[in-house]
N, C-alpha and C positions, 0 to 999 in steps of 0.2 A: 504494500500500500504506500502512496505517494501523497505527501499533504501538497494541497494547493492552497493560496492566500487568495482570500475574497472571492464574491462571486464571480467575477470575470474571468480569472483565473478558473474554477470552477465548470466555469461553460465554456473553454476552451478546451478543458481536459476532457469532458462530456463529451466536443464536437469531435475531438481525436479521437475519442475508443469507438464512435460511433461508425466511422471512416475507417475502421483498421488500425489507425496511423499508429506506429510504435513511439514512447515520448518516456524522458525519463528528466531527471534533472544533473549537469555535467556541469563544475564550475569548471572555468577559462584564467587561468593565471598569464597578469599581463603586469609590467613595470611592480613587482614585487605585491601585488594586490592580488585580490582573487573574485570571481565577479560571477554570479551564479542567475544568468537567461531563466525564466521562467519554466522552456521549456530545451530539452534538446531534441529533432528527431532523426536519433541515428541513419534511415535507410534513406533520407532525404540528405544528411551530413548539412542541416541547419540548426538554428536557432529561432525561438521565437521569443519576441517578449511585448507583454501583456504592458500596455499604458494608454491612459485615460488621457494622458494630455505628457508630452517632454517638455522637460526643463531643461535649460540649460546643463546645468549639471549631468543628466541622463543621455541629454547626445554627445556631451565631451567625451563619455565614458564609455560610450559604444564606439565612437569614432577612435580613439586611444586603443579598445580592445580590436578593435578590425585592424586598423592601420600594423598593430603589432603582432597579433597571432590570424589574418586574412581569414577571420571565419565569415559566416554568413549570417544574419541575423535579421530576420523577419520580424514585422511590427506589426501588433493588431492595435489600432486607437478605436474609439468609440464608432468611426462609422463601419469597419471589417466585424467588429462585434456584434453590431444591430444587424448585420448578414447575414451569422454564421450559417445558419440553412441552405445558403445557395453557394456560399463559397466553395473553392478547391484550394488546396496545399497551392497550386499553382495563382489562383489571385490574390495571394497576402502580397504585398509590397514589402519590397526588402530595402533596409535601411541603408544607407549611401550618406 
């Protein structure tokens, strides 16, 4: 069993098991930090993370974690959230 934080979180892990989609949680160690995506899904070799709105703060720190370990990190805000029924792993927008 995996905890997830809040319900958004929640009904993102719902819309994975619902889809198949395999998802666990894999921190990323970057500039001596350690920085733990919402979601990881291994057989896609992505990231996902769950926010309601970025802050400055949260793009520095995605863009720091990219720039130094090239993962990939997918972003659900409120409007991919209000979707999730029609969405595919392929329409989440990837953070850049």
């Amino acid at each position: 069993l995996i905890k997830v934080q809040g319900t958004w979180e929640k009904r993102v892990a719902e819309w994975l098991n619902s889809n198949s989609i395999k998802w666990d949680r894999r921190p990323v160690r970057f500039k001596h930090r350690k920085y733990t995506p919402d979601f990881w899904l291994p057989e896609h070799g992505v990231y996902i993370e769950v926010k309601g709105w970025l802050s400055d703060r949260d793009i520095n720190k995605m863009r720091d974690v990219i720039s130094e370990t090239s993962i990939k990190i997918l972003i659900l805000q409120r409007k991919e959230l209000d979707n999730l029924g029609i969405l595919t792993i392929r329409d989440l927008p990837e953070f850049k």
